[in-house]
C-alpha positions as a Markdown table, in Angstrom:
| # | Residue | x | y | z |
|---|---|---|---|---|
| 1 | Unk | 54.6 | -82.1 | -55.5 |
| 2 | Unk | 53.6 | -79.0 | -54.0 |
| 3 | Unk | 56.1 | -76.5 | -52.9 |
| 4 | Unk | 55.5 | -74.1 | -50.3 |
| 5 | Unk | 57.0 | -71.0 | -48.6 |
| 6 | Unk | 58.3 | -70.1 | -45.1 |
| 7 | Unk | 60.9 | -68.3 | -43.1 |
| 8 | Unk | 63.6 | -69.6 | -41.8 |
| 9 | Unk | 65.5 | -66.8 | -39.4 |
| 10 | Unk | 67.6 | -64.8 | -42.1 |
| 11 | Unk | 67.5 | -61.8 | -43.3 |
| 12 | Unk | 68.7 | -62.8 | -46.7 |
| 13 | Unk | 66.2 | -62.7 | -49.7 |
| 14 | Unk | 67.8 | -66.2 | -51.2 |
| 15 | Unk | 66.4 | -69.1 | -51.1 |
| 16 | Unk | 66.7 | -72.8 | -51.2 |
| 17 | Unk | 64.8 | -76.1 | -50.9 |
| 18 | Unk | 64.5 | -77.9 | -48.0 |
| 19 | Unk | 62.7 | -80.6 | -46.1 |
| 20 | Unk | 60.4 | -79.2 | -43.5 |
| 21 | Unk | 58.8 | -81.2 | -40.5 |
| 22 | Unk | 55.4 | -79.8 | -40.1 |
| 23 | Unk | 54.0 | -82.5 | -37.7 |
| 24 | Unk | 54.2 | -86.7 | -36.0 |
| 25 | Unk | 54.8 | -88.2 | -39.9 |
| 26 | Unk | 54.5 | -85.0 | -41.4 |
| 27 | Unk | 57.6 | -83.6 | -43.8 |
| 28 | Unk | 57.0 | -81.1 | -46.4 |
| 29 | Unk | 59.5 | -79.7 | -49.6 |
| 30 | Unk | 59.3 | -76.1 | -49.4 |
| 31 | Unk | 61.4 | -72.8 | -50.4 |
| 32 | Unk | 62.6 | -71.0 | -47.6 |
| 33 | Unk | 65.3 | -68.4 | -47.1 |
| 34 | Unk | 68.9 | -69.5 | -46.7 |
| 35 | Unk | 69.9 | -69.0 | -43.3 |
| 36 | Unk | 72.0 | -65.4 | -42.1 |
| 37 | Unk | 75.8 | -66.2 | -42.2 |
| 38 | Unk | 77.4 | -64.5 | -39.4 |
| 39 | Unk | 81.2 | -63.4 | -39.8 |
| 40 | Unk | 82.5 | -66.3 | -38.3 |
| 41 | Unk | 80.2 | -69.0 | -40.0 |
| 42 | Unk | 80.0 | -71.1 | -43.0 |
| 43 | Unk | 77.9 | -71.5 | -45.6 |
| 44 | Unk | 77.9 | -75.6 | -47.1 |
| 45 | Unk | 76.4 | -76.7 | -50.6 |
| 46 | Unk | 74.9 | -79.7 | -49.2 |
| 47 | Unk | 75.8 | -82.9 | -51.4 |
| 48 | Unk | 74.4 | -85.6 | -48.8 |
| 49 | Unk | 72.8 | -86.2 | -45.5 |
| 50 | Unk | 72.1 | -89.2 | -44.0 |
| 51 | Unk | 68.5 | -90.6 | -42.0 |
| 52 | Unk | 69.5 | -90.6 | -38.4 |
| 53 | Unk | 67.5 | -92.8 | -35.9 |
| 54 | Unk | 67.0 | -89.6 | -33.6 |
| 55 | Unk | 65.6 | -87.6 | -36.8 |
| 56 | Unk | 62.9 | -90.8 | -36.8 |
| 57 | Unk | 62.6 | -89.9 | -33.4 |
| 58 | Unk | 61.8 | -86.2 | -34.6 |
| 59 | Unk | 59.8 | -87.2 | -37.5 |
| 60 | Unk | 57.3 | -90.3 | -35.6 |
| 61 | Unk | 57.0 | -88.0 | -31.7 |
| 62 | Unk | 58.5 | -84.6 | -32.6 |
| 63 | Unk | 61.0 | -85.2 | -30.2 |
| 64 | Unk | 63.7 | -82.3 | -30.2 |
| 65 | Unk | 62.2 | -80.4 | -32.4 |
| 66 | Unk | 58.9 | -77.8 | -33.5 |
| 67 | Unk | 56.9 | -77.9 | -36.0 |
| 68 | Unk | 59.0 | -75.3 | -39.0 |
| 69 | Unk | 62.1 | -77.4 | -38.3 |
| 70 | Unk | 64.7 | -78.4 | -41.4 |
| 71 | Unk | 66.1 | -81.7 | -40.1 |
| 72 | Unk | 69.1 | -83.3 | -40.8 |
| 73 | Unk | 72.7 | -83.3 | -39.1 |
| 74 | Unk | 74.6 | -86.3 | -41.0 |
| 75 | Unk | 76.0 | -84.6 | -43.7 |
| 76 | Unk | 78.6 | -83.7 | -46.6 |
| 77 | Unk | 79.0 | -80.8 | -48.3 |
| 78 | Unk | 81.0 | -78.1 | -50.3 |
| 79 | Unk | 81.9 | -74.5 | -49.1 |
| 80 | Unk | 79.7 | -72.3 | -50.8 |
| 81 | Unk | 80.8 | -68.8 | -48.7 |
| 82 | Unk | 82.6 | -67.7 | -45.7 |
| 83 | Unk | 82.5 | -65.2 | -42.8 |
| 84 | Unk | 84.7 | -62.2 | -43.1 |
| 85 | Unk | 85.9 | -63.7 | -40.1 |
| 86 | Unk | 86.5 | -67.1 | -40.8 |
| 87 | Unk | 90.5 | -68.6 | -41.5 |
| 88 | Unk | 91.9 | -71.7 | -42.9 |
| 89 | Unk | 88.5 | -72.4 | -44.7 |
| 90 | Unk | 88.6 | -71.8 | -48.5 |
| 91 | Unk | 85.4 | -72.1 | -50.5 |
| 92 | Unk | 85.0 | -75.3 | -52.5 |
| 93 | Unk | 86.8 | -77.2 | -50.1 |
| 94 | Unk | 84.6 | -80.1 | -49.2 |
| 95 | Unk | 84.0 | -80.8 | -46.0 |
| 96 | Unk | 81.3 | -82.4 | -43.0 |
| 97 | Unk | 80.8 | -80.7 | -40.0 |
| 98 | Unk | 80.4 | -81.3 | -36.3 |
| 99 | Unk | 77.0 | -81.2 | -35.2 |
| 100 | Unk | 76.4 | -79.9 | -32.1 |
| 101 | Unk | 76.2 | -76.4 | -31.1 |
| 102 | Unk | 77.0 | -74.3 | -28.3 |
| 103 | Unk | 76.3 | -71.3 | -26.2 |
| 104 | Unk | 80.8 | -70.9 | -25.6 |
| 105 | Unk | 80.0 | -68.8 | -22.5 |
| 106 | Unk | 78.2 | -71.5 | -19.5 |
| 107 | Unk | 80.6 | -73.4 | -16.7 |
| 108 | Unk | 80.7 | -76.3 | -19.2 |
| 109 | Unk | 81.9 | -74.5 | -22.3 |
| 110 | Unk | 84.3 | -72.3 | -20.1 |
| 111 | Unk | 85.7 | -76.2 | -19.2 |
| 112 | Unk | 85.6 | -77.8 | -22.3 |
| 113 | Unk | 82.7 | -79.9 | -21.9 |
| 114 | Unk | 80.5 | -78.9 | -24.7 |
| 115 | Unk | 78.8 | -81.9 | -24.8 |
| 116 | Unk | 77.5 | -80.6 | -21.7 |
| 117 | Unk | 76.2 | -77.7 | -22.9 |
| 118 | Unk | 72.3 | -76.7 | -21.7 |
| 119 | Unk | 71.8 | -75.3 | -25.1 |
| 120 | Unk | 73.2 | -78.5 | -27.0 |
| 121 | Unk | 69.8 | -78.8 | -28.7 |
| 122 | Unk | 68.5 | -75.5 | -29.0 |
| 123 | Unk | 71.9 | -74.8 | -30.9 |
| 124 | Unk | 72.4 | -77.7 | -32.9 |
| 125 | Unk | 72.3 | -78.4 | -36.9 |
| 126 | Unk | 68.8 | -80.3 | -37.2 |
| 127 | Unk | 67.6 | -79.3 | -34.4 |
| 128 | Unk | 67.4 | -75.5 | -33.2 |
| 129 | Unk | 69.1 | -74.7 | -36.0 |
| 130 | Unk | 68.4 | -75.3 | -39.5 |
| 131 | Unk | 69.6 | -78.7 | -40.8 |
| 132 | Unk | 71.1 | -80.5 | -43.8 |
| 133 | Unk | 68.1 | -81.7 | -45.8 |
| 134 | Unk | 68.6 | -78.9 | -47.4 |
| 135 | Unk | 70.1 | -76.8 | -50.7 |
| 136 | Unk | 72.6 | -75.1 | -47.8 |
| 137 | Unk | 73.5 | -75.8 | -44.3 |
| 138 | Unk | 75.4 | -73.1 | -42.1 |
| 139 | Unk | 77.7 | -73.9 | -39.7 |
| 140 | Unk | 78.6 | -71.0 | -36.9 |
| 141 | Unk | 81.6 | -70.1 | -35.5 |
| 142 | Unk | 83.2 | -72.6 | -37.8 |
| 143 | Unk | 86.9 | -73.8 | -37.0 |
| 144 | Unk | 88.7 | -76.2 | -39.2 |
| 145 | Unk | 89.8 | -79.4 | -36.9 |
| 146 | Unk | 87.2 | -78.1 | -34.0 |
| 147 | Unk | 83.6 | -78.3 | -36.2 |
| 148 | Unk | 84.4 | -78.4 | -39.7 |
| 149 | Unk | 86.5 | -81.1 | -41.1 |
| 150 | Unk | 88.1 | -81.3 | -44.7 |
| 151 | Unk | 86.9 | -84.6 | -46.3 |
| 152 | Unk | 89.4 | -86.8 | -48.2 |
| 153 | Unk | 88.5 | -87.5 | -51.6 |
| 154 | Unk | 89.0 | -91.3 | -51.3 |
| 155 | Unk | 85.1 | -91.6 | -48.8 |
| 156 | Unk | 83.1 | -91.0 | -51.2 |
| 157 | Unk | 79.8 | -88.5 | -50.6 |
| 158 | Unk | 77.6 | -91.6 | -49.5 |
| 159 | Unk | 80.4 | -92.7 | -47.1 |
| 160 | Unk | 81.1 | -89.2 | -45.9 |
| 161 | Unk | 77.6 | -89.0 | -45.3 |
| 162 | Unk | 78.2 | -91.3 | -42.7 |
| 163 | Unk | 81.0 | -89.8 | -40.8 |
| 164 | Unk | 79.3 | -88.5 | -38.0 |
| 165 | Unk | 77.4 | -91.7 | -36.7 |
| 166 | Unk | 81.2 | -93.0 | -36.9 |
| 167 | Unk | 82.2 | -90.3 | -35.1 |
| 168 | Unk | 79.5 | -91.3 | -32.7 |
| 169 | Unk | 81.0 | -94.5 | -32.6 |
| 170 | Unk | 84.5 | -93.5 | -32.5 |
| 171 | Unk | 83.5 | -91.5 | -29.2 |
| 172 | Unk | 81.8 | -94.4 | -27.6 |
| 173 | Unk | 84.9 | -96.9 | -28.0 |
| 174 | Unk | 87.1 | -94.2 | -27.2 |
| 175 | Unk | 85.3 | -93.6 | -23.6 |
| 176 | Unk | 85.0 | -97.5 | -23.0 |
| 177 | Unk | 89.0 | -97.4 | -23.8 |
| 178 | Unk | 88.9 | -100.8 | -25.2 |
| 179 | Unk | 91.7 | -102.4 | -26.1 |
| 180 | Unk | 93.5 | -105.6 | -26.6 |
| 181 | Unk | 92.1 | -108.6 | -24.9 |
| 182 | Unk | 88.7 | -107.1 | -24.0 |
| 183 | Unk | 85.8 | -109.5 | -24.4 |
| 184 | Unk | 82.4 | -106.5 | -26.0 |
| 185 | Unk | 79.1 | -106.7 | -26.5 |
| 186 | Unk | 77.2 | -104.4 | -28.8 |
| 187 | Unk | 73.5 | -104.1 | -28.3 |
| 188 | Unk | 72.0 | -102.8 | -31.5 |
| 189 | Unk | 73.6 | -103.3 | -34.8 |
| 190 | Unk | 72.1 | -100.1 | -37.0 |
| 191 | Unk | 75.0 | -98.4 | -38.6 |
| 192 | Unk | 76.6 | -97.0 | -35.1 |
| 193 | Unk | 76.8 | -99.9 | -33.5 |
| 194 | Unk | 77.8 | -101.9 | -36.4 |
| 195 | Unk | 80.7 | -99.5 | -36.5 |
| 196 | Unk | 80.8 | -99.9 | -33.0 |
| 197 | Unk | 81.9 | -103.7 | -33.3 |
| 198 | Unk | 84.6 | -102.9 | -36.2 |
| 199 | Unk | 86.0 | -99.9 | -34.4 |
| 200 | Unk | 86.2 | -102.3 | -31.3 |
| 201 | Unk | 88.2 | -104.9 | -33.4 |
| 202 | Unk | 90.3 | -102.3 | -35.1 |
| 203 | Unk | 91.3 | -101.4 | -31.4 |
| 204 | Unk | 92.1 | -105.2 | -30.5 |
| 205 | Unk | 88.9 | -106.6 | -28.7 |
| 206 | Unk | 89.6 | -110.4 | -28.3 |
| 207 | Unk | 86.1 | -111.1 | -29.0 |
| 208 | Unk | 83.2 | -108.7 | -30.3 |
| 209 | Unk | 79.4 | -109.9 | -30.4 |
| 210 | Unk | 76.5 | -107.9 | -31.3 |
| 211 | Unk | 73.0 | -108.5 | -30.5 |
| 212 | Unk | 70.3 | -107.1 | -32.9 |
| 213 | Unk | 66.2 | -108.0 | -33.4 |
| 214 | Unk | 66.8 | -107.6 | -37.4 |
| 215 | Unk | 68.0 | -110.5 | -39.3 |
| 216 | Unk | 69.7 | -108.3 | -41.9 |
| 217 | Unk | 71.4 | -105.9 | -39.1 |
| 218 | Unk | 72.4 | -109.2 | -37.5 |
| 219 | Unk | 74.0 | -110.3 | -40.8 |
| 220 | Unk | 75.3 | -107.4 | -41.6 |
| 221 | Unk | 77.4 | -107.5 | -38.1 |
| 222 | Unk | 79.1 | -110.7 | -39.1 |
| 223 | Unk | 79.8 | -109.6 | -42.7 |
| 224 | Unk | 81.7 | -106.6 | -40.9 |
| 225 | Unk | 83.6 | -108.6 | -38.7 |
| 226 | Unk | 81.9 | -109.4 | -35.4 |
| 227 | Unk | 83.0 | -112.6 | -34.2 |
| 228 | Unk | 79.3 | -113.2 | -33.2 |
| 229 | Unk | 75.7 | -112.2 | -33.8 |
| 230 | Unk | 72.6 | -113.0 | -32.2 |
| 231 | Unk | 69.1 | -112.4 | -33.1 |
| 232 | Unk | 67.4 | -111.6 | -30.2 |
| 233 | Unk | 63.9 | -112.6 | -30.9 |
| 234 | Unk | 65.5 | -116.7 | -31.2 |
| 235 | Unk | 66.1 | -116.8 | -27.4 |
| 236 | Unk | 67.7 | -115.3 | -24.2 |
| 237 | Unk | 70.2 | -112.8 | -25.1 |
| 238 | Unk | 71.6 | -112.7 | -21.8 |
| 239 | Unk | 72.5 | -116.3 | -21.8 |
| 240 | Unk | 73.9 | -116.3 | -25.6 |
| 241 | Unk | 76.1 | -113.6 | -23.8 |
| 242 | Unk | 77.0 | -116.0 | -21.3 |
| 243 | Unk | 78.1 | -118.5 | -23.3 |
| 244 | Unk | 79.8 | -116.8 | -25.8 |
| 245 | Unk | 81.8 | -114.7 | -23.4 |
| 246 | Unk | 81.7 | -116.9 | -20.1 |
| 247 | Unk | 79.5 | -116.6 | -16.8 |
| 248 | Unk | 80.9 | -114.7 | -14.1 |
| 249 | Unk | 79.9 | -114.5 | -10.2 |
| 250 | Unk | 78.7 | -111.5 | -8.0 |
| 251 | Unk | 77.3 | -110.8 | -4.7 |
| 252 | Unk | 73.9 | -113.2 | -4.7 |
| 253 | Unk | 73.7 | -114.1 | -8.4 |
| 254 | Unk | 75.6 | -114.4 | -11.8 |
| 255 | Unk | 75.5 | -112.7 | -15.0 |
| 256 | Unk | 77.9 | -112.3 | -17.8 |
| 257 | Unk | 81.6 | -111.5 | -18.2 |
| 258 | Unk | 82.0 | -108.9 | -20.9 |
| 259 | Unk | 84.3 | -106.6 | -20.2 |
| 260 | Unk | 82.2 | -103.7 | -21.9 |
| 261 | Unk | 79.4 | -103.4 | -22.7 |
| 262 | Unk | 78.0 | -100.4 | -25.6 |
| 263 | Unk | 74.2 | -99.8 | -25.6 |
| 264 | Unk | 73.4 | -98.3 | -28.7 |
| 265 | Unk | 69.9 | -99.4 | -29.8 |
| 266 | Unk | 68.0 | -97.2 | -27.0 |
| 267 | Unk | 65.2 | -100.3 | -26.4 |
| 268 | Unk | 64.6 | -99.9 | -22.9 |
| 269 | Unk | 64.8 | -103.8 | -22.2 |
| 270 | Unk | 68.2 | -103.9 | -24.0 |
| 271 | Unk | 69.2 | -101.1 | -21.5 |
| 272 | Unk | 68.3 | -103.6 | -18.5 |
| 273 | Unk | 70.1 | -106.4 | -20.2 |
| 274 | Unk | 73.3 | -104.5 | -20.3 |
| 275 | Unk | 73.7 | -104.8 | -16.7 |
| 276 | Unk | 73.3 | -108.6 | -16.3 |
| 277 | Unk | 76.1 | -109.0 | -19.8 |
| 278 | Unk | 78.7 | -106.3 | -18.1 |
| 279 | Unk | 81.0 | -108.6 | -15.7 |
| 280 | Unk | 81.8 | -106.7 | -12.2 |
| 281 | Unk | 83.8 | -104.0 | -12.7 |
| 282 | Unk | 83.4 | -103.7 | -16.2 |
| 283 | Unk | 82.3 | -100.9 | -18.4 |
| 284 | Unk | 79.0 | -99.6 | -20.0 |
| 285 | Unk | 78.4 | -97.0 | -22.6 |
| 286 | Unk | 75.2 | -95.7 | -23.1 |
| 287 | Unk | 74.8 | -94.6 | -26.9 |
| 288 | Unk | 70.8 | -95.2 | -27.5 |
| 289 | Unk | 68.5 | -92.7 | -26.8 |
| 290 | Unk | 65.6 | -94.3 | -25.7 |
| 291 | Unk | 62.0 | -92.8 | -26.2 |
| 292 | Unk | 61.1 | -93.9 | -22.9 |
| 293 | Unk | 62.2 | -94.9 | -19.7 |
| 294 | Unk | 64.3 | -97.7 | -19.2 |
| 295 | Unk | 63.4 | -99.2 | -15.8 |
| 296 | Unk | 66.9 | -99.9 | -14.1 |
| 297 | Unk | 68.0 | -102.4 | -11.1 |
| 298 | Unk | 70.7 | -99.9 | -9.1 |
| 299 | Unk | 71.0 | -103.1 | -6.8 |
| 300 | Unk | 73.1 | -104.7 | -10.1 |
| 301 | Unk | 74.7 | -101.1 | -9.9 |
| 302 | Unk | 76.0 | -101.5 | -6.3 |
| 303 | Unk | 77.1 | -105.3 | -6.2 |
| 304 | Unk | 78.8 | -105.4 | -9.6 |
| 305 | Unk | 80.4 | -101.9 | -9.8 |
| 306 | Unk | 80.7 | -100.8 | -13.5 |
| 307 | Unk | 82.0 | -98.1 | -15.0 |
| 308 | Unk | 79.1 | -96.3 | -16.3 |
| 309 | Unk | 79.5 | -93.4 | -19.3 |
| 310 | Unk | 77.0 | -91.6 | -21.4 |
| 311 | Unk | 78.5 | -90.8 | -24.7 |
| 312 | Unk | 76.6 | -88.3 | -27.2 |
| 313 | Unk | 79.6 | -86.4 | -29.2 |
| 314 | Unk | 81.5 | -87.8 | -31.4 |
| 315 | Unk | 85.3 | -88.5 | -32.8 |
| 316 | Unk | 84.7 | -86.3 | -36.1 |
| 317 | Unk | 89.3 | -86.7 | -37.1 |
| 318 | Unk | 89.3 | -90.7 | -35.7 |
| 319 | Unk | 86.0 | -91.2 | -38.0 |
| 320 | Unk | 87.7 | -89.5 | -41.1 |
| 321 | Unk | 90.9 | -91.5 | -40.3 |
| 322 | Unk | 88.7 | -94.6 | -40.0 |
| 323 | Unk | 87.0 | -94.7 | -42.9 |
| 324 | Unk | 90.3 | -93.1 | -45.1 |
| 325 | Unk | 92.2 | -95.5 | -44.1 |
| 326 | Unk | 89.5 | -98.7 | -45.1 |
| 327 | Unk | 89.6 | -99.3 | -41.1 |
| 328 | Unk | 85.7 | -98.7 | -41.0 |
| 329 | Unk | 83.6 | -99.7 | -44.1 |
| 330 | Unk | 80.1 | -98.0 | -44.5 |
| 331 | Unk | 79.2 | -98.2 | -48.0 |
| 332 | Unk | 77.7 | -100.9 | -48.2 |
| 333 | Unk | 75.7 | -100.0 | -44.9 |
| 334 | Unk | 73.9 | -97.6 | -47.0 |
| 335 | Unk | 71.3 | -99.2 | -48.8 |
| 336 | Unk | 68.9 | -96.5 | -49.7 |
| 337 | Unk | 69.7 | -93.7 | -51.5 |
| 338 | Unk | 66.5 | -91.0 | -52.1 |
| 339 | Unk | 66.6 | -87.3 | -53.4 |
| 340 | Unk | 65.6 | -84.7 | -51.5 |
| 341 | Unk | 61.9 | -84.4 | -53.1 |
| 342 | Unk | 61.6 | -87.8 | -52.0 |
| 343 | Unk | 62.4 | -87.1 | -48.1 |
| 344 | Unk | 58.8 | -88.1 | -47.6 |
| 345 | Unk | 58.9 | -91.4 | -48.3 |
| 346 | Unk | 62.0 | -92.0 | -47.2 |
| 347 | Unk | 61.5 | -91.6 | -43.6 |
| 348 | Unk | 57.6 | -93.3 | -44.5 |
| 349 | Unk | 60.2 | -96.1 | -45.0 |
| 350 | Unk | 62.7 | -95.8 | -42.9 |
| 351 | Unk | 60.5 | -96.1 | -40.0 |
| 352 | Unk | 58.5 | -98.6 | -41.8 |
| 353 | Unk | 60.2 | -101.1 | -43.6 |
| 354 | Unk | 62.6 | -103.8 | -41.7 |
| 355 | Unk | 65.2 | -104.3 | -44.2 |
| 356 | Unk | 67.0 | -101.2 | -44.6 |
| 357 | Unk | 70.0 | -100.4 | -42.6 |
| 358 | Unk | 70.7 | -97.0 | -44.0 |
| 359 | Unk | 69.3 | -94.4 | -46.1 |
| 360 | Unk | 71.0 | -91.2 | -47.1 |
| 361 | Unk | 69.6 | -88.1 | -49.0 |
| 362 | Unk | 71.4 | -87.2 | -51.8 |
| 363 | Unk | 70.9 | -83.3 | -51.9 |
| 364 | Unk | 73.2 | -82.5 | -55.2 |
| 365 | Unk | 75.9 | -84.5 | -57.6 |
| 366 | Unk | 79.8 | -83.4 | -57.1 |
């Protein structure tokens, strides 16, 4: 493979390998300089990093990112160096990190929101800044318990890999708040959303059902404990939904009665559906990011009256717990584990290839 050489914003003369995207289907393994470390950041050995479906996004469209990017957000790692500034983090403790960043100073930082942040993206690991398919990874103005968290040695790297789509999912059943008795429908059943359904039972759901267009996600649902799966390519989802969780009345028509409803697989028509499943007054989360428009009925909107969220951070201490705990089992979700000089093909695959639910870069052994 060749190997080539760019510049990542640093002034340090070190360098690492990392996976480059260059163009729509294009990633390259190249040196480039490890990024600066500022004196309140951290420097990670990278261990593993996870495929995420928005760094398929990047990789088919270049969607959130420019060509020179190092994706790559879901990840574990080790603490190579710290910030003069930096307390409570030794190095070698081995930790993931949260992975959005902020600018700290707009109206929604100042409130706490910073998920709200304009410069979520331009900030964030894999995105503006340099990401995890890579030797090293820094995090800024790292915190323990606020964007770095210590990893337990009982998740193991592949696991830990994964702690930051649970913490995605975490998020999304914590803003539905459901709880005992609640009847939920999961649209999309990739990792997130199959944690979505086991979170949701952890939490008490009576009944949990998850729609998926992949046999082996739709499987993989029910070996995880949803109390129903559908393929939606056999028939009408909507009215599998209805019979599985009853039919309820409103204004001129009828739909569904789940009591939420988590949208996690971005398909536009699966963002429709969710409005004819969610039973009048009921909740929907919107997890998906869809790569185009999802043409919406706001007459559904006004006659049924859900509760309607938007969820993009994430839960990184419930997803730890979660998973420590045996609460929330990924390991067997991932089922494709590639080197880094392979990143290539992976996401060739990953974007390619039906029957994989979860592939994870392993950067270095512990």
């Amino acid at each position: 493979m060749t190997i080539q050489t760019s510049r990542i914003e640093t002034t340090r003369a070190q360098t690492m390998t990392a996976a480059v995207y260059r163009e729509p289907g294009v990633m390259t393994i190249e040196h480039v300089e490890v990024p600066d470390l500022g004196p309140r950041d951290v420097l990670l050995r990278v261990t593993a990093c996870g495929i995420c479906g928005s760094d398929l996004h990047s990789f088919k469209k270049g969607l959130y990112v420019e060509p020179g990017q190092v994706l790559g957000h879901e990840f574990v790692g080790t603490v190579e160096r710290t910030g003069p500034e930096v307390e409570g983090i030794a190095e070698g403790l081995r930790v993931t990190g949260f992975t959005i960043g902020t600018c700290g100073e707009c109206f929604w930082c100042e409130r706490g929101d910073y998920g709200l942040c304009p410069e979520i993206f331009s900030r964030s690991i894999g995105y503006g800044r340099a990401g995890a398919f890579a030797d090293f990874v820094v995090i800024e103005r790292a915190q323990l318990g606020l964007n770095v968290f210590e990893v337990p040695e009982g998740i193991d790297d592949l696991s830990a890999a994964t702690i930051e789509p649970v913490a995605v999912a975490a998020g999304a059943v914590g803003a539905a708040e459901i709880g005992p008795g609640d009847k939920v429908v999961v649209l999309g059943a990739g990792l997130i959303g199959n944690v979505c359904a086991q979170i949701a039972k952890a939490r008490g759901a009576e009944r949990v059902v998850v729609i998926d267009i992949n046999p082996l996600r739709v499987q993989a649902a029910l070996d995880h404990g949803a109390d129903a799966a559908f393929d939606a390519r056999s028939g009408d989802a909507i009215e599998w939904v209805k019979s599985e969780l009853g039919v309820g009345r409103y204004a001129f028509n009828e739909g569904a009665m789940a009591d939420v409803v988590i949208e996690v697989s971005g398909a536009p028509s699966a963002v429709t559906q969710s409005f004819e499943m969610v039973r009048s007054g009921g909740t929907i989360v919107f997890v998906g990011l869809p790569e185009v428009a999802a043409p919406v009925d706001t007459t559904k909107i006004v006659h049924k009256q859900p509760k309607i969220i938007g969820s993009l951070a994430g839960d990184f201490a419930a997803a730890i717990e979660l998973l420590d705990s045996g609460e929330v089992v990924t390991r067997d979700l991932v089922d494709r584990v590639r080197g880094l000089d392979d990143v290539q093909s992976a996401f060739d695959d990953a974007t390619t290839v039906r029957d994989i639910m979860k592939t994870v870069i392993r950067i270095g052994d512990r």
